[in-house]
C-alpha positions as CSV (number, residue, x, y, z in Angstrom):
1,X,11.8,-2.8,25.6
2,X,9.8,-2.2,22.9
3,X,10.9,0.9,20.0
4,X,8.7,2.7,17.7
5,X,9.9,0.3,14.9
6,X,8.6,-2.7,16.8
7,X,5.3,-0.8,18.1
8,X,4.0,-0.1,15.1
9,X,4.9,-3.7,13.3
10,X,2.9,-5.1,16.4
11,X,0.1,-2.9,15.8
12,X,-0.3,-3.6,12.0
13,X,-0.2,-7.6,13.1
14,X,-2.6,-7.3,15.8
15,X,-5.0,-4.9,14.2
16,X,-4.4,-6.6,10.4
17,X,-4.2,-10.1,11.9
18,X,-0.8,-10.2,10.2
19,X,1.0,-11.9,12.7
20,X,1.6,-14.7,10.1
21,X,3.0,-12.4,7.6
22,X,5.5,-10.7,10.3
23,X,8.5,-11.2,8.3
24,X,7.1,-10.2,4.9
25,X,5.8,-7.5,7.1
26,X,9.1,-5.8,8.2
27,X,11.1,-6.4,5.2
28,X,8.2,-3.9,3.4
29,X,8.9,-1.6,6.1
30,X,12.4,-1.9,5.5
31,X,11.9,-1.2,1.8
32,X,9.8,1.6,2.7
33,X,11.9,3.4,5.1
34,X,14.9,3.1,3.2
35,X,13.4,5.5,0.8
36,X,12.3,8.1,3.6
37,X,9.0,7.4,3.9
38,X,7.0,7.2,7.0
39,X,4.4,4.4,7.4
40,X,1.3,4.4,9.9
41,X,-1.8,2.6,10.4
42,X,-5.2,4.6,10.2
43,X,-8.5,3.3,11.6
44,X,-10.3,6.9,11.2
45,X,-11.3,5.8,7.8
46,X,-11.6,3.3,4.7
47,X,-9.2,5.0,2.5
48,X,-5.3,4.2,2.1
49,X,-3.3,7.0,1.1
50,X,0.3,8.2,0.1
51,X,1.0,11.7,0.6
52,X,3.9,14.3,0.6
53,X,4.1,16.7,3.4
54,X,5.3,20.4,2.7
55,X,8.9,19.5,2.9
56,X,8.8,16.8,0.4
57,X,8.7,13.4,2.8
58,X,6.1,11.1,2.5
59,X,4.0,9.3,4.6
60,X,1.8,6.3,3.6
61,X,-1.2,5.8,5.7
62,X,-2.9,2.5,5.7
63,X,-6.4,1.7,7.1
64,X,-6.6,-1.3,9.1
65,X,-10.7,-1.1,9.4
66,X,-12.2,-4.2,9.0
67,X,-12.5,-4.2,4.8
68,X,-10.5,-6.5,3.6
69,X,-11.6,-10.1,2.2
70,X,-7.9,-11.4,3.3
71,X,-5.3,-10.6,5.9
72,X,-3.0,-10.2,3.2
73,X,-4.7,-8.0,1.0
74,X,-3.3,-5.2,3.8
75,X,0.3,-6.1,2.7
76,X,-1.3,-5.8,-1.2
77,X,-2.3,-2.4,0.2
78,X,1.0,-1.2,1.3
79,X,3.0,-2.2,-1.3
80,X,0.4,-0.3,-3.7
81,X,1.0,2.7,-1.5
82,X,4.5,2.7,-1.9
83,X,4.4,1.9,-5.6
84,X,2.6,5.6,-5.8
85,X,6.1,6.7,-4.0
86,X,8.3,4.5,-7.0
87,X,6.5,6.1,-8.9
88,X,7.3,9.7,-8.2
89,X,5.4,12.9,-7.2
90,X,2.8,14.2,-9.8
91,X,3.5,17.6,-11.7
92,X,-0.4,18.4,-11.0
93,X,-2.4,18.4,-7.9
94,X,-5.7,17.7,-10.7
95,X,-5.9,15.4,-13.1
96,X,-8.7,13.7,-15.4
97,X,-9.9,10.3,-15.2
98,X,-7.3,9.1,-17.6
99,X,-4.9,10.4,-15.5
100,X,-6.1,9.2,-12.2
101,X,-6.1,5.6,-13.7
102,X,-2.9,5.5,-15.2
103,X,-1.3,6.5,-11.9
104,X,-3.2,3.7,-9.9
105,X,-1.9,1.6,-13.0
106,X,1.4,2.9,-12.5
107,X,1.8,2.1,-8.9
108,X,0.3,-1.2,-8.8
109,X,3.0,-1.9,-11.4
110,X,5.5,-1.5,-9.0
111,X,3.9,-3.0,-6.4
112,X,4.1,-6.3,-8.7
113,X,7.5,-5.6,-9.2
114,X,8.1,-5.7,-5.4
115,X,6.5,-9.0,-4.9
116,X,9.9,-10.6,-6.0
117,X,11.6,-9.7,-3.3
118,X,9.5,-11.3,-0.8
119,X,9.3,-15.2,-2.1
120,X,7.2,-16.0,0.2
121,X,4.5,-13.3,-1.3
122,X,5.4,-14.4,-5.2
123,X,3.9,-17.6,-4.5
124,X,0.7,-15.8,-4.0
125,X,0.5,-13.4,-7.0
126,X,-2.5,-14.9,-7.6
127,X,-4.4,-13.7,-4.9
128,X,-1.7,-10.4,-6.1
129,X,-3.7,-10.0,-9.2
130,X,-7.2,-10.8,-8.3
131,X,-6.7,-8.2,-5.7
132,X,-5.0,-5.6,-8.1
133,X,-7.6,-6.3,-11.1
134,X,-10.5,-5.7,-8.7
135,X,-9.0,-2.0,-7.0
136,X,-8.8,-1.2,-10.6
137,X,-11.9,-2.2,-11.5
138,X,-13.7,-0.5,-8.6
139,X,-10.8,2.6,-9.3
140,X,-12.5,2.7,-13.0
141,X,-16.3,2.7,-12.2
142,X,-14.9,5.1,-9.6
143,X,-13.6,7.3,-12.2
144,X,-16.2,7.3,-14.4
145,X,-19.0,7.5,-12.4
146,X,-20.7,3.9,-13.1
C-alpha cells in the first residue's frame, strides 16, 4: 500500500517527469520535513511559493505546470523554496525592491548550499546557476518594472 509520503513523491515524478531524479527527490523531502515543513505540488498556477500558516508551519507549494526548460529545474525550484524557509520568516509583510531581491538572493544562497548534499545534483551546478542567474534576472526586471 501506498502512504501519503509515497503519493505525493509519485505525483511530483509523474507530473515533473522526475522519475529519474527519485532519489535526489526524497532526500529534499527528507531535508524538508525534518524542518516541519509541508510540501505539495500545485497545478492551479505558475507561481512557487513558501508560506507560513497562522500557527507558524510552513508549507512550500510547488507548481508542476508545464514551465520549465528542464525536468530538473523543479528540484532547482524546491530547493529555492526551502532556502526562503533557511532563511527565516521576514519581520515585515512589505518590503521594497531592495528588499524583495535580497531575499530571493538570500534563499537561492541556501539552496546552493544544499546542492552538496545531493552529489549527484553538484555535478550539475551548472545548469544550478544558469537556472538561479536567470530567476534573478527575470526577479530584478520584475522588481523594477523593466
Amino acid at each position: 500500500m501506498v502512504n501519503k509520503r509515497q503519493q505525493k513523491i509519485n505525483e511530483f515524478c509523474g507530473l515533473g517527469n522526475l522519475e529519474r531524479y527519485r532519489n535526489e527527490l526524497e532526500g529534499i523531502f527528507d531535508l524538508i520535513e525534518a524542518h516541519g515543513c509541508k510540501i505539495s505540488a500545485r497545478t492551479d498556477e505558475h507561481s512557487s511559493q513558501h508560506v507560513y500558516d497562522s500557527i507558524g508551519g510552513c508549507h512550500i507549494r510547488i507548481s508542476l505546470q508545464e514551465q520549465y526548460k528542464a525536468p530538473v529545474d523543479i528540484l532547482w525550484t524546491i530547493l529555492h523554496e526551502f532556502g526562503h524557509h533557511l532563511s527565516g520568516k521576514s519581520s515585515t509583510s512589505k518590503h521594497t525592491k531592495e528588499q524583495k531581491l535580497k531575499r530571493e538572493v538570500l534563499a537561492w544562497y541556501y539552496a546552493e548550499k544544499l546542492l552538496g548534499e545531493f552529489p549527484r545534483l553538484s555535478d550539475m551546478k551548472p545548469a544550478f546557476i544558469a537556472y538561479k542567474d536567470e530567476c534573478l534576472d527575470s526577479y530584478n526586471k520584475g522588481f523594477t518594472g523593466d
